[in-house]
C-alpha positions as CSV (number, residue, x, y, z in Angstrom):
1,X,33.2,17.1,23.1
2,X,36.7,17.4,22.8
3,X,38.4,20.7,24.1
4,X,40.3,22.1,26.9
5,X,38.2,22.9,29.2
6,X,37.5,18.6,28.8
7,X,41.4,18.1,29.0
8,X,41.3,20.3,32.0
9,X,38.5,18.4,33.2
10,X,39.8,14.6,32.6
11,X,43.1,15.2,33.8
12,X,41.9,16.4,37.3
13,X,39.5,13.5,37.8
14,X,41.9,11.3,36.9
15,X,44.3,12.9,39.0
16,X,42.3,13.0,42.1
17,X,40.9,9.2,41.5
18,X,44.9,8.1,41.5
19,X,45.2,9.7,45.5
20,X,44.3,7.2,48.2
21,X,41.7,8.1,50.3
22,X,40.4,10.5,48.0
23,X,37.2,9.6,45.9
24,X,35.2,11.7,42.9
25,X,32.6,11.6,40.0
26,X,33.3,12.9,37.3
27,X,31.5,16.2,36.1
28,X,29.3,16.4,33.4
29,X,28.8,19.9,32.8
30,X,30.1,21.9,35.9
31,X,33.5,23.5,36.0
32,X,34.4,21.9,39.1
33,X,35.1,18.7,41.1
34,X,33.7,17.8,44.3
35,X,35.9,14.9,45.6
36,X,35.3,13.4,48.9
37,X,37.8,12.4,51.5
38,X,37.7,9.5,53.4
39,X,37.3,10.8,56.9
40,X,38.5,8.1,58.7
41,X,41.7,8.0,57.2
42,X,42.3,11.5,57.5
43,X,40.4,12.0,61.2
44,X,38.6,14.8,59.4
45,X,36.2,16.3,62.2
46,X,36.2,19.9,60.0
47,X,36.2,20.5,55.9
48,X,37.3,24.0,57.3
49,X,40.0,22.9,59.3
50,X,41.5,20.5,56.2
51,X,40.8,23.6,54.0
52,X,42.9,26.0,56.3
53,X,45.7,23.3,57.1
54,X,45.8,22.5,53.1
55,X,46.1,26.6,53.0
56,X,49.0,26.9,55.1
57,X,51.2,24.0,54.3
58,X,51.1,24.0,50.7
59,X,49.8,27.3,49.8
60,X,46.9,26.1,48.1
61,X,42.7,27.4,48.7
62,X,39.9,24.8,47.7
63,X,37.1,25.4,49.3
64,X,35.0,23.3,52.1
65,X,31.7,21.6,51.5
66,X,30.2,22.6,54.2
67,X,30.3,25.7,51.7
68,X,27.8,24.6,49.7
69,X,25.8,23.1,51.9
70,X,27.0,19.3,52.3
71,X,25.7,18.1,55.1
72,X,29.2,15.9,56.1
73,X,32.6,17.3,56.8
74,X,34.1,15.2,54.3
75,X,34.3,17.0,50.5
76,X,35.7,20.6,49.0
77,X,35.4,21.5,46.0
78,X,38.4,22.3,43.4
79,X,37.8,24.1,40.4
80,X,39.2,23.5,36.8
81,X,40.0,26.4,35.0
82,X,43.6,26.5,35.5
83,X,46.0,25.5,32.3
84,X,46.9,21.8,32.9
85,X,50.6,22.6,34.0
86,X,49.1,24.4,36.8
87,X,46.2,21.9,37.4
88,X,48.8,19.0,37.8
89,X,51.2,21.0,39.7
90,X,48.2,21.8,42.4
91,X,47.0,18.3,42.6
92,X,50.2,17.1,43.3
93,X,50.8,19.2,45.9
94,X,47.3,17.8,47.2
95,X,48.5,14.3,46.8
96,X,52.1,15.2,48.5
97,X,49.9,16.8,51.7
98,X,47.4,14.0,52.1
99,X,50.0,11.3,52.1
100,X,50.8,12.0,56.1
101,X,47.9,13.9,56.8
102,X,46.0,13.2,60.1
103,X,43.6,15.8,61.3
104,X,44.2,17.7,64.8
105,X,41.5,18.5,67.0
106,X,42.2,21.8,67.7
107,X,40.5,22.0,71.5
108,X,42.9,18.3,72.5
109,X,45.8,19.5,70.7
110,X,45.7,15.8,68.6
């Protein structure tokens, strides 16, 4: 109990809860979240597609999870570690992306 890795920890989930159309349960002993989008809201077709447009618009990797085996296009996974300055910093740049963000099919251009 108590800790940084538990600041790190409680600071991202709360972070992510706070981001509309974002969803997530808190971890109980991994070093990572695995927060669900709402794929409607975002027209997400492909996790790899929101992972690669996330990559080039804000400079930020998280990693699809399709990755890991999820079945649905609709999670990634974000890991922890960072100090909190950095951990705020990233989620905020998450939060500033997914505010107008509407997935393009790649093959209709829309």
């Amino acid at each position: 109990p108590g800790g940084r890795l538990r600041e790190q920890r409680d600071t991202v989930y709360q972070l992510l809860s706070e981001i509309p159309g974002v969803s997530t349960t808190k971890p109980k002993g991994a070093l990572y979240c695995f927060p669900k989008l709402d794929a409607r809201k975002f027209n997400i077709s492909s996790d790899q597609k929101f992972v690669y447009d996330l990559l080039l618009e804000k400079k930020m990797l998280v990693v699809a999870g399709t990755g890991f085996n999820w079945p649905e296009p609709d999670h990634f996974r974000v890991v922890f570690l960072p100090d909190i300055v950095t951990l705020k910093d990233a989620v905020g740049r998450l939060k500033s992306f997914l505010e107008n963000y509407r997935q393009t099919d790649p093959e209709k251009g829309s």
